[in-house]
Structures are given as C-alpha cells and as structure tokens.
C-alpha positions as CSV (number, residue, x, y, z in Angstrom):
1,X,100.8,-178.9,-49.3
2,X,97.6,-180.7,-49.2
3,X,97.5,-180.1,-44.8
4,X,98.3,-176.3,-45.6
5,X,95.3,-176.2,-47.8
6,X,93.5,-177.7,-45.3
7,X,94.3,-175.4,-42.6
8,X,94.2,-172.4,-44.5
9,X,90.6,-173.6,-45.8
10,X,89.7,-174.3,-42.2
11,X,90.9,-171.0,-40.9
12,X,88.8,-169.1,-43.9
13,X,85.5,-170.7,-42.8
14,X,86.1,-169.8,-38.9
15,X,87.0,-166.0,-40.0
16,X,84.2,-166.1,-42.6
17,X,81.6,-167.4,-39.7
18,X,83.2,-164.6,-37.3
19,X,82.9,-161.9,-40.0
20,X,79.2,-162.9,-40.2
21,X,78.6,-162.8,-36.9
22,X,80.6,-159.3,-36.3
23,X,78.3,-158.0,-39.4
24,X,75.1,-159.5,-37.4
25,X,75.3,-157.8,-34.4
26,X,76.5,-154.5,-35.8
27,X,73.6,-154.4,-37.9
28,X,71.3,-155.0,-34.6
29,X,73.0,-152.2,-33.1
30,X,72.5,-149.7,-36.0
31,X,68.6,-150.9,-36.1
32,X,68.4,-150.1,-32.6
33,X,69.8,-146.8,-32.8
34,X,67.8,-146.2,-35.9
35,X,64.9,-146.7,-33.8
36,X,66.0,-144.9,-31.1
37,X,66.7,-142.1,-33.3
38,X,63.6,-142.3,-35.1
39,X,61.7,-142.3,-32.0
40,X,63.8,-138.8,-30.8
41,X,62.3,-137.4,-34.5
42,X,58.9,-137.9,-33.6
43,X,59.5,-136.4,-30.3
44,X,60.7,-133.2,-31.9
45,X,58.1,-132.6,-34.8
46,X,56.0,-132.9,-31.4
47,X,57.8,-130.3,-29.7
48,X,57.5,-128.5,-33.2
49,X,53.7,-128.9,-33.0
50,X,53.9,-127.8,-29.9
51,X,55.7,-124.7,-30.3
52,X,53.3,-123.7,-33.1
53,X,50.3,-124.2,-30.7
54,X,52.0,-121.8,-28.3
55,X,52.7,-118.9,-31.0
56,X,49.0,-119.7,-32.2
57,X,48.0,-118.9,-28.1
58,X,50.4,-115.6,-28.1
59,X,48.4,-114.3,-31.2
60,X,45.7,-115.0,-29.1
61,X,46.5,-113.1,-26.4
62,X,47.9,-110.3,-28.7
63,X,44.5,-109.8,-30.3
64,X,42.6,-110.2,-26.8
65,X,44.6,-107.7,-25.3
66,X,44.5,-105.5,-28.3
67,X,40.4,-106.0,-28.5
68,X,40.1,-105.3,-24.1
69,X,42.5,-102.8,-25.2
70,X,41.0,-100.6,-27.7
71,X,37.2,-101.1,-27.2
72,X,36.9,-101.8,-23.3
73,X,39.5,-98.9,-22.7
74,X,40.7,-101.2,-20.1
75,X,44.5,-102.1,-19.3
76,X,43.9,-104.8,-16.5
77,X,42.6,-108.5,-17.3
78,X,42.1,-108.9,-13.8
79,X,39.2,-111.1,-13.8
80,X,39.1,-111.8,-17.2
81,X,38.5,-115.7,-17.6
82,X,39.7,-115.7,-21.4
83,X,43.0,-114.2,-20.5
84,X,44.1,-116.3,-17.7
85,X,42.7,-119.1,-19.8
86,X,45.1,-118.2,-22.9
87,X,47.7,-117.9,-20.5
88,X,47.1,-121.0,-18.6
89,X,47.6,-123.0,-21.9
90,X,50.5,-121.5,-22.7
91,X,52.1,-123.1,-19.3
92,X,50.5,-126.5,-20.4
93,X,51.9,-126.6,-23.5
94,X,55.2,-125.3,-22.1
95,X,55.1,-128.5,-19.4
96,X,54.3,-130.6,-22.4
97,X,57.2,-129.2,-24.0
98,X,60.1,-129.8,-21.3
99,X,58.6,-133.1,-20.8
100,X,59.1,-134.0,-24.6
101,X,62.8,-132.7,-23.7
102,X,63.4,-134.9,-21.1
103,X,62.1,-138.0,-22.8
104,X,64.8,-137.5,-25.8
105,X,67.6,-136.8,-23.1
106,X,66.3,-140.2,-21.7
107,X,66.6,-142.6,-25.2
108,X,70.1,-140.2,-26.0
109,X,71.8,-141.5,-22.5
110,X,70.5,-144.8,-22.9
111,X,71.3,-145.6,-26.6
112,X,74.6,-143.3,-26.5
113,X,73.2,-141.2,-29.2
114,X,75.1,-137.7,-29.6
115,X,73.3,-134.3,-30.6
116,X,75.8,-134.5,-33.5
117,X,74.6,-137.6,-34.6
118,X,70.7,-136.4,-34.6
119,X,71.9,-132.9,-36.2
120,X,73.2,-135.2,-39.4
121,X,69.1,-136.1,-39.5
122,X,67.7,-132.8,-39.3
123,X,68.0,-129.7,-41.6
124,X,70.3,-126.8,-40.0
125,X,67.3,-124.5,-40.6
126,X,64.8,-126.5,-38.4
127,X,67.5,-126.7,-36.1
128,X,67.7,-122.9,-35.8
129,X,64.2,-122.0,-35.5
130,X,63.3,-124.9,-33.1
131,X,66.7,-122.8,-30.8
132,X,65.1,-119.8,-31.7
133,X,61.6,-120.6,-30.5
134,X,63.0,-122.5,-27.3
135,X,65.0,-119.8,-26.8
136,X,62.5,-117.2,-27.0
137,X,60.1,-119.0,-24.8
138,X,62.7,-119.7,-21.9
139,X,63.5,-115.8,-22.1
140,X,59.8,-114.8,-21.5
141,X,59.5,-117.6,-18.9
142,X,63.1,-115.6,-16.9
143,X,61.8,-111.8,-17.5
144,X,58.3,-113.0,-16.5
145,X,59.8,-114.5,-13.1
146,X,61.0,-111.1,-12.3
C-alpha cells in the first residue's frame, strides 16, 4: 500500500507541476493578446478622432461654399486656396485613416485575433457609427471618382 501511496503521491506532484506550467503559459498568451487587443483600441479611438476631424473639415467646406456661395455669387472655387486646402485635408486625414486600418489588420493576423473577439470589447453602437462614417466616406470617395 505504502509503494501505491508513493506513486500516486509522485504522479500528483508531476500533474500538479504540469498544471502550473499549462496555467503559465496560457496566461502569457492571454496577456499578449490583451495587449494586442489593447493596442487595436487605441488604434480605433484614433480612427474615431480621426473621423470627427474629417466631419469638422466637411462643415468646413459646407459653410465655405455656402459663404462663396451666397455673398460672392460665385459657383466655382477654382482658384480658391481655402477650398482646395479643406479638401486636401480631408484626403490626409482619409490616408491617415486606411493606414490606421491596415495597422489593426496587421496585429489581428499576427496575434490571431478575430473581429468577433474585438466586437466583445466595444459597444454595438460605436460599432455602427464608426461602419456608418467609413461607410459614408468610402461612398463619397467612389461617386467622387466618377
């Protein structure tokens, strides 16, 4: 009885040290992806930021327009320098954007993180307006290609 003890005693300390070690590295993996995931966060409040800078450059425009518009009784903005300005920042920010995209597409593939995964993180209604806005944007970037 005694050598069964001893076994069974032997075998519990190799499991228990196994178990440990299983528990170890599963915890480095979920920091990692924590990290990973935290770092695919900041990258969308900055695409969030950056979404707000571009509606903030389309009201902009709107009121420009509306102002060459109504007092200049004028319909062109050729060779108006605050026009093509707006309108140049709005492609900047825009680059900045898909840039921003690609760098989260990056740390997803290389950490095998899932949009599912991320979606758990985030609030379904940032998650709709942040489509929204995208959406919106790549539709005036196709009708103004036209």
């Amino acid at each position: 009885m005694s050598k069964l003890w001893d076994d069974l005693k032997e075998n519990m300390k190799d499991w228990s040290s196994s178990a440990v070690e299983k528990a170890e590295e599963m915890s480095k993996i979920a920091m990692a992806k924590t990290e990973e995931m935290t770092r695919i966060s900041k990258l969308r409040f900055e695409i969030h930021q950056l979404l707000r800078d571009i509606s903030k450059q389309y009201e902009k425009l709107g009121s420009l327009a509306y102002t060459h518009t109504k007092n200049d009784h004028m319909a062109t903005f050729s060779g108006n320098t605050d026009f093509f300005e707006l309108v140049s920042q709005v492609d900047v920010l825009k680059e900045e954007i898909k840039n921003k995209e690609i760098d989260i597409e990056k740390i997803k593939k290389e950490f095998g993180i899932e949009d599912k995964e991320l979606e758990n993180n985030k609030t379904k209604k940032n998650l709709l307006t942040e489509k929204h806005v995208i959406s919106k944007i790549e539709k005036e970037e196709s009708s103004s290609a036209n």
